[in-house]
N, C-alpha and C positions, 0 to 999 in steps of 0.2 A: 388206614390204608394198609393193604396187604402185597408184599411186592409176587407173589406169586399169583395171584387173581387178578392182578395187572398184566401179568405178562400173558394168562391164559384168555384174557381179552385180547390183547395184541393178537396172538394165536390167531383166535378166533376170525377176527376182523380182516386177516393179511389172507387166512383162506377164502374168507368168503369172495373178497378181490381177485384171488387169482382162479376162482370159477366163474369170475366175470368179464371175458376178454371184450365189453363195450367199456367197461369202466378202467380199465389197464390201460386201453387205447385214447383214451380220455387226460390220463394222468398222466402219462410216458410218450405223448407220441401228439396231444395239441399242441403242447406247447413250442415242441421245436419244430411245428408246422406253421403255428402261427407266426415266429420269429423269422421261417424262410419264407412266408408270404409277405413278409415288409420288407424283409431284404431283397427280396426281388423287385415291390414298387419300387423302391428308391433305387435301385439300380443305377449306376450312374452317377449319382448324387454324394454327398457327403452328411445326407437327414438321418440314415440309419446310423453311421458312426455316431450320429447324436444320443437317438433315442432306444438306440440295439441294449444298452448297456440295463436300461431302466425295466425295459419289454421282459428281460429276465427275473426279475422282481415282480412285475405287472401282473405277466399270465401264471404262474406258478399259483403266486397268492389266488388270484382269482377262480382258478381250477380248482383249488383245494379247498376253497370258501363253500363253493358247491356240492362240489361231492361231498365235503363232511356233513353239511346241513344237514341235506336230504337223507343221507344215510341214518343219520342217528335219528333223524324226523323218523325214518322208514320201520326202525328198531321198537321207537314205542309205540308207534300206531298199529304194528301188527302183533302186540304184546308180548315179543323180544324180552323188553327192558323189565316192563314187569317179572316177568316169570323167572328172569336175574335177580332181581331184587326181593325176591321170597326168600334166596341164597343169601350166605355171610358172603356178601359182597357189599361195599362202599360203594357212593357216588363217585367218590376220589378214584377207584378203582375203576369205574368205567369210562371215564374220563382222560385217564393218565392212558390208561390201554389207548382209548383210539387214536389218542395225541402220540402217543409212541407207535402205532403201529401206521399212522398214516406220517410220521415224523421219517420212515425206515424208506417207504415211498418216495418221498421226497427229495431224498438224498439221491435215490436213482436217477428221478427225475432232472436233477440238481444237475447232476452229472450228463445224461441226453442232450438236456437245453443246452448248457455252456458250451460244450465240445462239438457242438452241431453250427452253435453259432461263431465260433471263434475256428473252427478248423473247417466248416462246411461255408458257410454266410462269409468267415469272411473278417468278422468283428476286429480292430486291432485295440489292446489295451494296454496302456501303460504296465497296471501293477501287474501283481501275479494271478493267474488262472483260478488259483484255487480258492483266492478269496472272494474273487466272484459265484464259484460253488458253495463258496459258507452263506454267501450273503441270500444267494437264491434261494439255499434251505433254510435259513431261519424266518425269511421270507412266505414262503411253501408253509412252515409251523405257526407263522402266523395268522395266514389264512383257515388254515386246520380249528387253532383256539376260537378265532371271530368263530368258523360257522358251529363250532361246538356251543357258541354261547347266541346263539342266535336259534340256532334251532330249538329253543326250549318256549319260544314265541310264537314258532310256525305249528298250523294245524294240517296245512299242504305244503307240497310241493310248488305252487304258486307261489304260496306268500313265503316261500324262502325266497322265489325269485323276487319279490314287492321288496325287500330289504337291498338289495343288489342297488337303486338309488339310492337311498336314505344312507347307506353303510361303507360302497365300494367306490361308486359314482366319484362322490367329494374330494375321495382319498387320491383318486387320479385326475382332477383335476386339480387340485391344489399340491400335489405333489413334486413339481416341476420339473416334470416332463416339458409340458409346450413354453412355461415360460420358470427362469431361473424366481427362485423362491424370492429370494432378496429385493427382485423388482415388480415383485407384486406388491397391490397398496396395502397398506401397513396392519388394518382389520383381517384380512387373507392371508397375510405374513403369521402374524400369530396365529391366526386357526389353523396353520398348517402345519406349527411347529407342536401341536398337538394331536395330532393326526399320524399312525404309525409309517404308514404307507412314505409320508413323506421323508422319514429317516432312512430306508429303506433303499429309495432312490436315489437320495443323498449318498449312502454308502456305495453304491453301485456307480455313480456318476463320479465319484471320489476314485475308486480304485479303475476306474475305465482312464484317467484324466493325468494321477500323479501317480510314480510308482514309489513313491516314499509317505502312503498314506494310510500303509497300515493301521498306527496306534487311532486314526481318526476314522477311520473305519470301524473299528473292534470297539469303539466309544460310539456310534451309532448304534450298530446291532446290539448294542448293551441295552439303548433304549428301547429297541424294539423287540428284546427279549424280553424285560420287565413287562410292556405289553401284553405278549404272550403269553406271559403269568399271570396276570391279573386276567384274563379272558380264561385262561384253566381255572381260575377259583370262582369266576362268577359262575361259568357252567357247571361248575359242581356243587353251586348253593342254589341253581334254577333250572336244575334237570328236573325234570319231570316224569314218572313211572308212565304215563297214559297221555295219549293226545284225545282230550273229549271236545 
């Protein structure tokens, strides 16, 4: 790994985003629309203060599942990645790059979603602001890792979407969102405590609830960072130069 041909990855990738204003609009600007579209169903209610808190976790990951797929899909299939890879360039290097350059993303977005939701929606939380902004982005870079390590499977754009059940689906429904993790039956209970997503929301539901729940927070996204290390090292042992 070379930290300079990572960073001119990063480079590369953050330009090519910001010649894209469907894709800026996608990453900066779903997410705190889809957030004020549930905050306005519920309106009235007290459903969103339930589920507002997890929703920032949810769409973030999700968005970024996608776009990274497709994107790096996009890179080998039009012979991008190859014609990189005739360079002293590493897998590690292409890899770390677009995870740090859609990690830098993230954070923006991090920031949009939360302060959209808690000072536009509405949101009221116990702890403090900004650990819902940590939790969003490492959230966001987990999404990023999954579809880095996912896209090394897809030959289209389709079948990144085909992965979306087998991969995202489980992760929000067992995550406990609709129902608390504890009381689901016992087979569910475990496969979810395997499952990133559901830490994720745990952290987010934890810092929405008690404002003295830092250290148990900062011990979740621990989990969910290991996660996102082991998805950076799988993608860079099954990247692949060419999609044939």
């Amino acid at each position: 790994m070379n930290g300079r041909r990572t960073i001119a990855t990063t480079v590369r990738v953050l330009t090519q985003v910001r010649h894209d204003p469907r894709t800026i609009a996608l990453l900066l600007l779903v997410p705190s629309l889809l957030i004020g579209l549930m905050s306005w169903i519920f309106s009235g209610t007290s459903v969103f203060e339930v589920v507002g808190p997890a929703l920032l976790g949810l769409f973030p990951f999700t968005v970024m599942f996608l776009i990274t797929s497709i994107t790096t899909l996009r890179e080998r299939r039009g012979g991008t990645l190859e014609r990189l890879m005739t360079m002293p360039m590493g897998r590690a290097d292409f890899i770390l790059g677009y995870a740090l350059a859609f990690g830098l993303i993230a954070v923006v977005q991090a920031l949009i979603a939360v302060g959209y939701a808690v000072w536009v929606c509405g949101l009221t939380v116990a702890g403090d602001p900004w650990l819902l902004v940590l939790v969003a982005v490492v959230n966001a870079l987990l999404g990023t890792t999954l579809g880095l390590f996912v896209s090394a499977f897809a030959r289209t754009e389709f079948q990144v979407v085909q992965f979306m059940p087998a991969l995202v689906f489980p992760q929000i429904l067992l995550g406990g969102i609709f129902i608390p993790r504890d009381r689901m039956p016992d087979v569910l209970r475990i496969i979810s405590d395997w499952l990133p997503l559901s830490h994720s929301i745990a952290a987010l539901q934890k810092v929405a609830a008690d404002a003295n729940s830092t250290s148990e927070v900062l011990g979740e996204l621990a989990i969910v960072g290991w996660f996102a290390l082991a998805f950076v090292v799988l993608a860079s042992i099954t990247l692949r130069r060419q999609t044939r």
